[in-house]
C-alpha positions in Angstrom: -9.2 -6.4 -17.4 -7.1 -3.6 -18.0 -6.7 -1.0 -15.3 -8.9 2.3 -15.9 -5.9 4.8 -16.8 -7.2 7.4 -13.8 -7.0 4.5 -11.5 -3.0 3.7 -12.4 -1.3 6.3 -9.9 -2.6 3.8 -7.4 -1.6 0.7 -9.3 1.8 2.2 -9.8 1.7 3.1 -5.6 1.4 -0.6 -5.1 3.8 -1.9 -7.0 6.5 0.1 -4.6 4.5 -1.5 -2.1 5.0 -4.8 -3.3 8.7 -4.1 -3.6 8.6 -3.4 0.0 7.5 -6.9 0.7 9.9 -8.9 -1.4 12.5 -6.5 0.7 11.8 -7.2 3.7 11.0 -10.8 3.1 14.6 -11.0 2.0 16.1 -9.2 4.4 13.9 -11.1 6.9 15.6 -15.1 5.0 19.1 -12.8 5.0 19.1 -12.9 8.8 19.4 -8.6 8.6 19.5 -7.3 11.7 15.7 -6.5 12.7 16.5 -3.0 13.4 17.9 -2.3 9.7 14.3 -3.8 8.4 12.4 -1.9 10.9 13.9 1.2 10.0 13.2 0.4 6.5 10.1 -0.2 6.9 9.5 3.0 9.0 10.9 4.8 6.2 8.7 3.5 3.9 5.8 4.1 6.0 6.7 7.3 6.3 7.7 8.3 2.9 5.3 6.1 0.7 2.4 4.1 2.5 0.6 6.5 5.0 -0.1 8.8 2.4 -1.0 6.3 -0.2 -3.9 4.9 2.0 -5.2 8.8 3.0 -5.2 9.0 -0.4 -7.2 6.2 -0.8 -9.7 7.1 1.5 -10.0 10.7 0.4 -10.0 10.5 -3.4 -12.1 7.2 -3.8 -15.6 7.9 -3.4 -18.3 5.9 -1.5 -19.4 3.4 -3.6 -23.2 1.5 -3.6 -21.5 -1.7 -2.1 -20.3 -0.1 1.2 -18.6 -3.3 2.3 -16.0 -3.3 -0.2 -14.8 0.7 1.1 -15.3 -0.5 4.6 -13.0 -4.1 3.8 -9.9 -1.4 2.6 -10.4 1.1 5.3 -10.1 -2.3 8.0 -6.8 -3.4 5.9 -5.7 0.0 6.5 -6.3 0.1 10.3 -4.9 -3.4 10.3 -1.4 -3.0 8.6 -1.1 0.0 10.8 -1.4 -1.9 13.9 1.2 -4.4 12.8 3.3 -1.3 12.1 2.8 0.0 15.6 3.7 -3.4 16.7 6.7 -3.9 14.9 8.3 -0.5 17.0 7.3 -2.4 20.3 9.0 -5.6 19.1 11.9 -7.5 18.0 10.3 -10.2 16.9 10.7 -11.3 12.9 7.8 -12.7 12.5 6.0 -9.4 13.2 8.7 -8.4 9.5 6.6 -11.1 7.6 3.7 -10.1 8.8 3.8 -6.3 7.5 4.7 -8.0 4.4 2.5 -10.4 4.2 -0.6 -8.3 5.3 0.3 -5.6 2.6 0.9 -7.4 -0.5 -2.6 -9.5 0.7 -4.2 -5.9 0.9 -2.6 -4.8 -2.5 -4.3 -7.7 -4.1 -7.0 -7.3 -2.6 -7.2 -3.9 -3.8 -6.2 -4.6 -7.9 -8.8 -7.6 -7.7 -11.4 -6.5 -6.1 -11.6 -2.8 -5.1 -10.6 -1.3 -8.3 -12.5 -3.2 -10.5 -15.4 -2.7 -8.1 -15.3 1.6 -9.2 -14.5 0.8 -12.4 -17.5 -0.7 -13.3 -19.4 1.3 -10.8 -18.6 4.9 -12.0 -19.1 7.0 -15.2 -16.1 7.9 -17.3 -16.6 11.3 -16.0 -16.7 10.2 -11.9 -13.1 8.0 -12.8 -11.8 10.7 -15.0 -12.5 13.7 -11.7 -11.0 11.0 -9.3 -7.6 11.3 -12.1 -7.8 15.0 -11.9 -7.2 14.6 -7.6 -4.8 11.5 -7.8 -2.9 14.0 -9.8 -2.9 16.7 -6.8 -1.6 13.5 -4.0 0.2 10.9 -6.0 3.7 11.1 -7.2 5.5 7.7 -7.8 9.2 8.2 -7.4 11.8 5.9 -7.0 12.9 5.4 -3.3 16.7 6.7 -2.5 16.6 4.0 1.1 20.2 4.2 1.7 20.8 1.2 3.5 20.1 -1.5 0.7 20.1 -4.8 3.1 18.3 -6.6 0.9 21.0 -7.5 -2.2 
């Protein structure tokens, strides 16, 4: 199914976000030095993800299937305690599972979520949730300095 165009500032969010992954992944089979990939990934937390769930959870409205809302919200909570962890830790594994658990909830969220509104709301309800993605949403190319992964 093609992606309603008013949901694509989020599609184009998580493909960044799946760039992340395969970065970290190979800076994680690179043996990169855990602090370079935990600043990264700080960075990109910073810069890119944290707002692109609030914007998630602002701009998309409740939907009749609450479970589906509640799901993303939980992957939310979840990647952000594995962030957390990952500033308490040294520990690699912690790496993959950032990685991991994002591009799970990413999938998760072209699969299921998305084509969960776009079949639940009018043209009108997708086209006013475009008009506010417009006001959060700006996909830009990230200028990370320290390129460990090549």
């Amino acid at each position: 199914m093609k992606r309603n165009i008013h949901l694509i500032p989020l599609s184009h969010e998580h493909h960044y976000a799946l760039l992340c992954c395969w970065k970290v992944r190979e800076g994680v089979r690179k043996n990169v030095p855990y602090e370079r990939i935990r600043q990264y990934i700080g960075y990109f937390w910073k810069q890119h993800l944290l707002r692109h769930f609030e914007t998630e959870e602002m701009v998309l409205p409740e939907l009749d299937d609450q479970a589906l809302r509640m799901l993303m919200e939980k992957e939310h909570q979840d990647i952000a305690r594995i962030f957390s962890r990952i500033h308490q830790s040294d520990d690699s594994q912690l790496l993959l599972d950032f990685a991991d658990a994002l591009q799970r909830h990413i999938r998760f969220e072209e699969r299921t979520v998305f084509p969960a509104y776009e079949s639940a709301l009018s043209k009108a309800q997708l086209s006013e949730i475009g008009e506010k993605l417009k006001k959060y949403v700006s996909v830009k190319d990230e200028d990370y300095p320290d390129q460990f992964w090549k």
